[in-house]
N, C-alpha and C positions, 0 to 999 in steps of 0.2 A: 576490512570493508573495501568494494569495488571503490575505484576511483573514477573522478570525470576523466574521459575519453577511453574507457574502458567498454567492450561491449556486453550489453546487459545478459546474464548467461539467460540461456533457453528454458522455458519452466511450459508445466503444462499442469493446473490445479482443480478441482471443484470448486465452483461457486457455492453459496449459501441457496441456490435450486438444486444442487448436485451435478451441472452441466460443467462441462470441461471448458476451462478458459486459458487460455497460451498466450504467450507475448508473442506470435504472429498474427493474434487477433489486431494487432494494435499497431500493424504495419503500417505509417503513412499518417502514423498519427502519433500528438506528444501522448505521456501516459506520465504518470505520479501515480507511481509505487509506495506507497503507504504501510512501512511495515509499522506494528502494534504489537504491545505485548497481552492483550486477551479483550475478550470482547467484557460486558457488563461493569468491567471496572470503574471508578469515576471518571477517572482523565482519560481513557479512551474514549468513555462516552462522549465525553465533551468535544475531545478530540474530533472525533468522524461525524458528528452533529456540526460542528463549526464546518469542516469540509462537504457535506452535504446542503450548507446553507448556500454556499457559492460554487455547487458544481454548474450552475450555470453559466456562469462568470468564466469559471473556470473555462465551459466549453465553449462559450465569446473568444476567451484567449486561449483555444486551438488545445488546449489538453483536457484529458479523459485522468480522474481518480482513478485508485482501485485499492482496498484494504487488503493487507493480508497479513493474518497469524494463525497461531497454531491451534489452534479451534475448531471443533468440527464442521462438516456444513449444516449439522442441527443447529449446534449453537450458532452460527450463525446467521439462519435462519430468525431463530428466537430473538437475536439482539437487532434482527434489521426491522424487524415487524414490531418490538418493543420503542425503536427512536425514529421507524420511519424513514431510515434509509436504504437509497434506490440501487444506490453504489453497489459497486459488484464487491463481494467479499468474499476473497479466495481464503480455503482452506488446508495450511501447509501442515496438515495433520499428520498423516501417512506419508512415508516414513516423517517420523515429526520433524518438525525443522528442515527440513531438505533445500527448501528453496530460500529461506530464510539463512542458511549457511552459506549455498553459493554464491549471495551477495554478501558477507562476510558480517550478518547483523544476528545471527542466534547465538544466543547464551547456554550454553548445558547447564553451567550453575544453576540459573532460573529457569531451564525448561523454556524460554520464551524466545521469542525475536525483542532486541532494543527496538526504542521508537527512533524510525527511519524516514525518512525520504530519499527517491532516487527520482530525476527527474531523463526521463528514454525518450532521446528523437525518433524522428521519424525511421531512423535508418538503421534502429538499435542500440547506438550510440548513447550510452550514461554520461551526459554535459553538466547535471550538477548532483552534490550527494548532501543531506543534512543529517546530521547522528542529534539527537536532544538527550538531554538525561532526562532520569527514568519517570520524574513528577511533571514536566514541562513541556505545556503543549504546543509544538511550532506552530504559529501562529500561518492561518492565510497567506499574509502579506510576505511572510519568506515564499511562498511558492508563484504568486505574481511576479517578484522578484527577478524571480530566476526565469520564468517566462517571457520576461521583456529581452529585447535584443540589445 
């Protein structure tokens, strides 16, 4: 897994519209990287439902979410319109795992990305990383946390 002060490697994915979204979309601004290991599960649900509740909060405190697993941008489509979120949810489908590897959180054994946080300054710059096991949802308040100065 990337470390803080490492910089966030280059990715460039489909959303859940099929539109291309890159980490220079995100220049000048914080971002939480949200990696997940599959859409409709329970604890992702709950997971990205709890994050959707305070993306406003969140974007009070100067950062932008964004999901990503290995899931198509059908399926993730289906799971944003299923719980009603707005959040972008990138899809590291093709090649799988690609982008989920270069920040050192995909598994081959499970096909999936571990559930991740990386928190990217403005400048690129990975300043905090959260790894949870595989049942535990980090909560919010690790991600205000690490937003405060």
């Amino acid at each position: 897994m990337i470390e803080p002060g490492s910089s966030a490697p280059d990715f460039t994915l489909p959303n859940q519209d099929g539109e291309d979204v890159s980490l220079a979309d995100f220049a000048g601004k914080r971002l939480v990287l949200c990696f997940y290991p599959g859409d409709f599960s329970s604890v992702c649900s709950d997971q990205l439902s709890l994050y959707e509740s305070v993306k406003e909060d969140l974007a009070e405190a100067g950062a932008v979410v964004v999901g990503v697993s290995v899931d198509s941008t059908y399926c993730h489509a289906a799971f944003a319109e299923k719980l009603g979120l707005t959040m972008p949810l990138l899809a590291d489908f093709h090649p799988k795992g690609e982008v989920s590897a270069s920040f050192g959180v995909y598994s081959p054994d499970f096909g999936c990305s571990s559930r991740s946080l990386f928190l990217i300054e403005p400048d690129g710059v990975v300043s905090w990383v959260h790894h949870s096991p595989p049942l535990e949802i980090p909560g919010a308040n690790l991600i205000f946390d690490a937003l405060s100065p």
